[in-house]
C-alpha positions, 0 to 999 in steps of 0.5 A, a space after each residue: 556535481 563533477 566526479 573527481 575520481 582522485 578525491 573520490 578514491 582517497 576518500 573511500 580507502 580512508 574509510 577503512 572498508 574491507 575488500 568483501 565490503 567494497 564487494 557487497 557494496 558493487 553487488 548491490 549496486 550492479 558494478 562489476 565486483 573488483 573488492 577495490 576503488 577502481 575508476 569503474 566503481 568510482 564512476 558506479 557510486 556516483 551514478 548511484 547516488 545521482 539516482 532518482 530512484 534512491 530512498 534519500 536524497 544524496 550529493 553525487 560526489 563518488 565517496 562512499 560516506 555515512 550518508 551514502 551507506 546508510 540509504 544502501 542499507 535502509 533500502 537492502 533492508 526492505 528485502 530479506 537479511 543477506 550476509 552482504 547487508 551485515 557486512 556493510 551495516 558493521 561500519 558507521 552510517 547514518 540512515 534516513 529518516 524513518 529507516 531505523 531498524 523499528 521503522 519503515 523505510 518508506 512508510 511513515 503512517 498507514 491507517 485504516 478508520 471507520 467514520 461510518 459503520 454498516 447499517 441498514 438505511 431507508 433510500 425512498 421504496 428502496 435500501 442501502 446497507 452500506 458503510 465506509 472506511 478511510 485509509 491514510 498513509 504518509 510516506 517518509 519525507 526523505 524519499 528522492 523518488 516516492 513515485 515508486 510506491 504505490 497504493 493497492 486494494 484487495 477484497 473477497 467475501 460473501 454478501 447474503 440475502 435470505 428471505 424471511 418472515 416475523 412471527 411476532 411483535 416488535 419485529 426482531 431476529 428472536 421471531 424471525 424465520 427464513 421462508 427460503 434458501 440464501 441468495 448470493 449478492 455478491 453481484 451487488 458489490 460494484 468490484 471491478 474483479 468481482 466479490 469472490 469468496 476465496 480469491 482476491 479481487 483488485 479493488 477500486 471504483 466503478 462510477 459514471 460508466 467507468 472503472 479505476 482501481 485505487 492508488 494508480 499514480 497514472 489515474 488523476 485524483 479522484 473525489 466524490 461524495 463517499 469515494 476519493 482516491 489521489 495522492 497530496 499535493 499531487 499524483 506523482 509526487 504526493 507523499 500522502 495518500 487518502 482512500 475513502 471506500 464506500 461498501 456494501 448492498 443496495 436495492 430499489 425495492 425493500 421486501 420485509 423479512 429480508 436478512 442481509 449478511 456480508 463478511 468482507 475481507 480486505 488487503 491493502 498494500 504498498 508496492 514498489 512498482 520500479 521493484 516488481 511490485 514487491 509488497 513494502 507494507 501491508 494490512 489487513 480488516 475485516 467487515 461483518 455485518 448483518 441485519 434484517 428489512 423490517 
């Protein structure tokens, strides 16, 4: 669609927008601030709104309507209140789907859920004491450029192994005694940062001699018994994201007596890769967990 600045021009002065409005609209939108429709502005709005990066689509038309308003101040509202948002905000504006001051602008579902708990498993002369998590998110349908956002995963804790004896029978934690000093297992953690108890490490898969970290739009989709890491119907594009993570130690050889123990915590954030990574949304879990090789 052509600009026609005269129409253009008509359109936003009858729109009624004060002179500081017409200011905190050319600040947000990096035009030089006049406080007037001139033909730079004009020019200004309708690249605006031709933007791949906008969070809705919009008609490049240069009028400065409701539509247009209402994606300009759902996306100020992702950062800090500022008095150019209130300023804008006070006329009317319809705001994009899901951008409604009790909903995220570009989140629509972010979940965590635990299909497999942590336990202790037998793996022939060896063990397993592992569990899994699934995270799901679905961004807002309305998004022009969902490419922006992207998904992260951090991890820091610690993982315990103390050896041990029984004193009696059945076995159990009642009659269990250490027989030496706990050993750090965090070198279990196939991480590629590294399981520390204090720092967050990036998280993501090691497998098959390489490494990724998850929710890299640039990585192709990855699946595997246990793990998956790719954005649907596709990476670029995708408006949902599944992470599936499989956590926890192994061994080959399992020595009775031994008492495992982890305490996990975890971070996953949305990011705004075109917005240094400004953080959109976030949340947190944690994993604690312990249990004794009989």
């Amino acid at each position: 669609m052509s600009l026609n600045i005269n129409s253009a021009r008509s359109f936003n002065n009858g729109r009624g927008y004060s002179v500081n409005a017409i200011r905190a609209m050319q600040r947000q939108m990096g035009i030089s601030v006049t406080g007037s429709f001139d033909d730079g502005t004009l020019r200004g709005v309708f690249n605006w709104q031709g933007s791949s990066d906008r969070m809705a689509s919009l008609v490049p038309d240069g009028k400065f309507g409701q539509n247009s308003l209402g994606c300009l101040v759902a996306e100020m509202r992702r950062g800090s209140p500022t008095t150019d948002l209130s300023e804008l905000a006070a006329y009317p504006h319809n705001l994009p789907t899901g951008s409604g001051p009790s909903e995220s602008a570009v989140v629509s579902s972010f979940t965590v859920t635990d299909p497999v708990l942590v336990a202790l498993r037998g793996d022939g002369a060896g063990w397993q004491f592992r569990g899994r998590f699934r995270v799901y998110i679905r961004f807002n349908n309305g998004l022009a450029n969902v490419n922006r956002y992207q998904y992260r995963q951090y991890i820091r804790g610690t993982a315990i192994i103390t050896p041990g004896r029984f004193t009696g029978n059945p076995p159990s934690l009642g009659n269990w005694s250490a027989t030496g000093a706990p050993q750090d297992a965090s070198a279990e953690f196939r991480v590629p940062g590294g399981l520390r108890p204090s720092d967050w490490s990036e998280d993501g898969i090691v497998a098959f001699g390489a490494t990724r970290k998850y929710g890299y739009r640039s990585s192709n989709a990855f699946i595997a018994p246990g793990e998956e890491d790719r954005y649907l119907p596709d990476q670029q594009n995708g408006k949902e994201y599944i992470c599936i993570d499989t956590f926890g130690m192994m061994g080959s050889r399992r020595v009775s007596g031994s008492r495992l123990r982890m305490n996990l915590h975890y971070k996953g954030v949305i990011v705004d890769v075109l917005n240094n990574n400004r953080v959109v949304k976030q949340k947190a879990w944690t994993y604690v967990a312990e249990d004794i090789m009989t």
